[in-house]
KOLKE-641003 format. One record per residue (C-alpha): z, x, y; residue in three letters. Coordinates in steps of 0.05 Angstrom, whole numbers, padded with zeros to 5 digits, always signed. Layout:
REM residues N
ZXYALA;...
***
This chain:
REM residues 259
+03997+01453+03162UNK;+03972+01423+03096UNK;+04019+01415+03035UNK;+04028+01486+03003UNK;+04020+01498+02925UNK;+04014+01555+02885UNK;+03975+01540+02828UNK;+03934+01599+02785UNK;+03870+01623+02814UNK;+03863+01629+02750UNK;+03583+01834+02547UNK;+03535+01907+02520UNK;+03526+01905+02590UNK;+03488+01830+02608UNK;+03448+01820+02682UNK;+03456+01748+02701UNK;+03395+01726+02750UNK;+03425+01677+02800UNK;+03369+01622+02797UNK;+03344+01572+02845UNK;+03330+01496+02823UNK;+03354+01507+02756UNK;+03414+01475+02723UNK;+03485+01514+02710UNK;+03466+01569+02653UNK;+03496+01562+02584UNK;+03530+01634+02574UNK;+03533+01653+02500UNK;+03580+01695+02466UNK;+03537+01742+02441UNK;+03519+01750+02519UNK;+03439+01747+02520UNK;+03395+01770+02587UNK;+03386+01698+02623UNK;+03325+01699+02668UNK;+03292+01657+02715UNK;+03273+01647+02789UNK;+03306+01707+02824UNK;+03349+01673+02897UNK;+03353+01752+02915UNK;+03435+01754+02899UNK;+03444+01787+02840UNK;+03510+01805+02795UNK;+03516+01851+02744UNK;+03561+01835+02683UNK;+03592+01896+02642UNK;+03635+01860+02575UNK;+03665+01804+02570UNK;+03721+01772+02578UNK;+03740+01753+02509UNK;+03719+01807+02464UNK;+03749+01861+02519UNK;+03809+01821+02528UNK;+03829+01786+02460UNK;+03782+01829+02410UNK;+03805+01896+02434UNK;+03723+01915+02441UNK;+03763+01955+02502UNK;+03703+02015+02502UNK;+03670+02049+02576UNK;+03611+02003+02596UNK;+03593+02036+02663UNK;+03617+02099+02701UNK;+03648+02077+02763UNK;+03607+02139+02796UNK;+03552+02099+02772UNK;+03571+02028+02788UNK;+03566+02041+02860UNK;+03501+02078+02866UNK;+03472+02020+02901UNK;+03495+01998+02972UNK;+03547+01953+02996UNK;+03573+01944+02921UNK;+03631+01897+02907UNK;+03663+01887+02835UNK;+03716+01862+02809UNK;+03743+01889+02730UNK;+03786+01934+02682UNK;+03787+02005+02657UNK;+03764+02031+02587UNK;+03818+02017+02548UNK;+03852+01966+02592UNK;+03887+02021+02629UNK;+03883+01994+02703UNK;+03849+01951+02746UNK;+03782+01971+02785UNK;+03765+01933+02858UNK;+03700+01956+02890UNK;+03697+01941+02964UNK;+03632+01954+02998UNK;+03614+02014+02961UNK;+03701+02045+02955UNK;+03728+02043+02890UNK;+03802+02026+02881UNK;+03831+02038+02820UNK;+03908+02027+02802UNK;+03941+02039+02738UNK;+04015+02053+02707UNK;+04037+02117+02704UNK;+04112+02139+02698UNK;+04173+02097+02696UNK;+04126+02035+02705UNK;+04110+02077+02782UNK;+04029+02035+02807UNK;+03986+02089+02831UNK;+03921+02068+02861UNK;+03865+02118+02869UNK;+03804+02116+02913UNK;+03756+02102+02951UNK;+03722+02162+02921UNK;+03710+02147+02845UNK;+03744+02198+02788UNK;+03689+02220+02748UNK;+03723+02213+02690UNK;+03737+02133+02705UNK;+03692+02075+02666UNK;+03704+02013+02664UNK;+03701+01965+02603UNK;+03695+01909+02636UNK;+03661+01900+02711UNK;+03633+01837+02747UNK;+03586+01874+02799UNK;+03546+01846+02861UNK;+03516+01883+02927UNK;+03521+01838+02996UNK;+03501+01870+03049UNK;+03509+01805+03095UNK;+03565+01763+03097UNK;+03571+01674+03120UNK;+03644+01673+03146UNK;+03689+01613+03157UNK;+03753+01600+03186UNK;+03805+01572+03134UNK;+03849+01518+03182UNK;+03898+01491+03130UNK;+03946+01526+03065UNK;+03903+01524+03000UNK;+03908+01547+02938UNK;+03891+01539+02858UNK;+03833+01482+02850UNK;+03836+01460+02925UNK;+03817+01540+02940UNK;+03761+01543+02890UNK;+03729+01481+02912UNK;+03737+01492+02988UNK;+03686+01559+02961UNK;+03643+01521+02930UNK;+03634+01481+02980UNK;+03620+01530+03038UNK;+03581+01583+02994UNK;+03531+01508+02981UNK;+03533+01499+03053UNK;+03508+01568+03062UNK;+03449+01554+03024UNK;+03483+01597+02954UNK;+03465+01566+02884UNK;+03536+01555+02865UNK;+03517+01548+02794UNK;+03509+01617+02786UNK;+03561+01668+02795UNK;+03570+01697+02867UNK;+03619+01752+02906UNK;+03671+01725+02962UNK;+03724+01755+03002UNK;+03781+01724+03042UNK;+03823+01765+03091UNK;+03876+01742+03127UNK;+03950+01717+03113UNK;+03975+01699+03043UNK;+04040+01671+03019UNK;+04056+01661+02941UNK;+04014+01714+02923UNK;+04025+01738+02846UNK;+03983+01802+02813UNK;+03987+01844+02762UNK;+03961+01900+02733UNK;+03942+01914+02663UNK;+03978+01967+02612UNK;+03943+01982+02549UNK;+03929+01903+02539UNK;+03921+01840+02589UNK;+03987+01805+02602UNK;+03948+01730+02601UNK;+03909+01736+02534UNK;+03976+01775+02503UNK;+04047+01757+02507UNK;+04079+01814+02542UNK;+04152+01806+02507UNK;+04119+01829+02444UNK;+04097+01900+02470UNK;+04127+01959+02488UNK;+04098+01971+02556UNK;+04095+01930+02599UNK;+04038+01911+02659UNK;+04057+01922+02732UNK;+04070+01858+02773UNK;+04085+01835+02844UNK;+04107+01767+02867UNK;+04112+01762+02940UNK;+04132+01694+02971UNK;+04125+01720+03046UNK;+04072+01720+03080UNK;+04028+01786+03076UNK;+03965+01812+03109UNK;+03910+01821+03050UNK;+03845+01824+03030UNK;+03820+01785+02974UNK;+03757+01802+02929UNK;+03725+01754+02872UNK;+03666+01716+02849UNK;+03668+01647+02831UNK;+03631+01641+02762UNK;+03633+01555+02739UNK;+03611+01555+02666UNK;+03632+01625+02655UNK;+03701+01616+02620UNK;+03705+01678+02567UNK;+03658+01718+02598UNK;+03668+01733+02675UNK;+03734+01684+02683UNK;+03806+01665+02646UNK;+03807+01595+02614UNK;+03831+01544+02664UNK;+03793+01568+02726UNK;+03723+01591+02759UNK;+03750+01646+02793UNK;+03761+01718+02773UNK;+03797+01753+02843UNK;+03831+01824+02861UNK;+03880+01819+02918UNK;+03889+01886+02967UNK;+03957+01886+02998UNK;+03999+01932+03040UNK;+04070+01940+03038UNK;+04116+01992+03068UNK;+04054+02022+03087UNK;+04032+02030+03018UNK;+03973+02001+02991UNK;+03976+01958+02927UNK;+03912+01920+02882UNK;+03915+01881+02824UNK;+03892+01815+02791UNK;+03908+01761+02828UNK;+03945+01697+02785UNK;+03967+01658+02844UNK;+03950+01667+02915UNK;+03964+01612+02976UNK;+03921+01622+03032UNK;+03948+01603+03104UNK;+03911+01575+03164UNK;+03871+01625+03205UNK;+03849+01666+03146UNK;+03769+01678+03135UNK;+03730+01664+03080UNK;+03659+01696+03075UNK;+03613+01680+03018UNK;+03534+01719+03017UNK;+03487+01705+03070UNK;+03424+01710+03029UNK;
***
């Protein structure tokens, strides 16, 4: 087994075209339309990271009723108002929030009607490449071992594209937004406070992300190319939030889109 480390996996709605034999796309903050040769992977992105997240521009986007009108959807994002964390898998929509006494509840897969998100990173795969992981990863070792076999696989990995990994985790860290988002504001300095869970055994789950280089402040946290929702079950209860640190162990699968 490789050296284990746990180390941070760390908008106007835009359309980003994934192109083919172009360079990595400059993403401005005023998020304009970027076109170009169409590979036929395409993701959606509702808001953006840094005006949803650090200018409070916290507003519904998209219906999540609407956001899976299309087959085999998969998304990744937060609730109007940063009250909870959406995770679209293959057309279900999870969505988990605070409710009393700090108590998670996740909802789904049917959508509430009432639910929009203000921010959403959105892409439909209806085929999937799928690897076998052999050795612990985790942080920039885990991000680049994606890269790698999504270029394999014939995916422009400038652009942003949808992965999943399921299998066995250890270290795994996520959270769940309340009201604000616990990385761009200092939770000691509110009142309520965002769900977490920090498990350091190992765990059956399902991981869901894109990996987005040159999309810092827009689809991704500083520090990393990876935005990711983690699907766990404990005590026979499911649980979904933001993943912040994830180790992945030997025999899991990674699957990246088979265009």
């Amino acid at each position: 087994m490789g050296k284990r480390s746990s180390i941070k996996l760390n908008v106007s709605a835009v359309i980003l075209f994934l192109l083919s034999g172009c360079g990595a796309p400059e993403l401005s903050s005023d998020s304009k339309l970027l076109v170009g040769k169409p590979t036929g992977l395409l993701v959606k992105q509702f808001g953006a990271m840094r005006e949803v997240m650090r200018e409070g521009k916290t507003e519904a986007r998209v219906r999540l009723v609407d956001a899976v009108d299309t087959p085999h959807t998969y998304a990744v994002g937060a609730l109007e108002g940063l009250t909870g964390e959406v995770t679209i898998v293959d057309g279900d929509v999870w969505v988990s929030r605070i409710v009393e006494d700090g108590v998670l509840q996740v909802t789904g897969p049917t959508p509430l009607a009432e639910d929009s998100a203000t921010l959403l990173t959105l892409g439909h795969v209806p085929h999937w490449h799928q690897t076998t992981i052999e050795r612990s990863v985790s942080g920039a070792e885990l991000e680049s071992l994606i890269e790698r076999f999504a270029n394999a696989k014939g995916v422009d990995t400038d652009k942003p594209f949808p992965f999943r990994i399921e299998g066995q985790l250890t270290d795994v860290e996520l959270h769940v937004i309340n009201g604000y988002c616990p990385i761009a504001t200092d939770p000691a300095k509110e009142n309520k406070k965002p769900w977490r869970k920090i498990n350091s055994e190992p765990v059956s789950a399902n991981v869901i992300g894109f990996y987005a280089p040159n999309a810092v402040a827009v689809m991704t946290h500083h520090g990393t190319s990876v935005h990711a929702h983690g699907i766990v079950t404990v005590d026979g209860r499911k649980l979904i939030g933001h993943v912040d640190s994830v180790t992945v162990e030997p025999g899991a699968t990674l699957f990246v889109p088979k265009l």
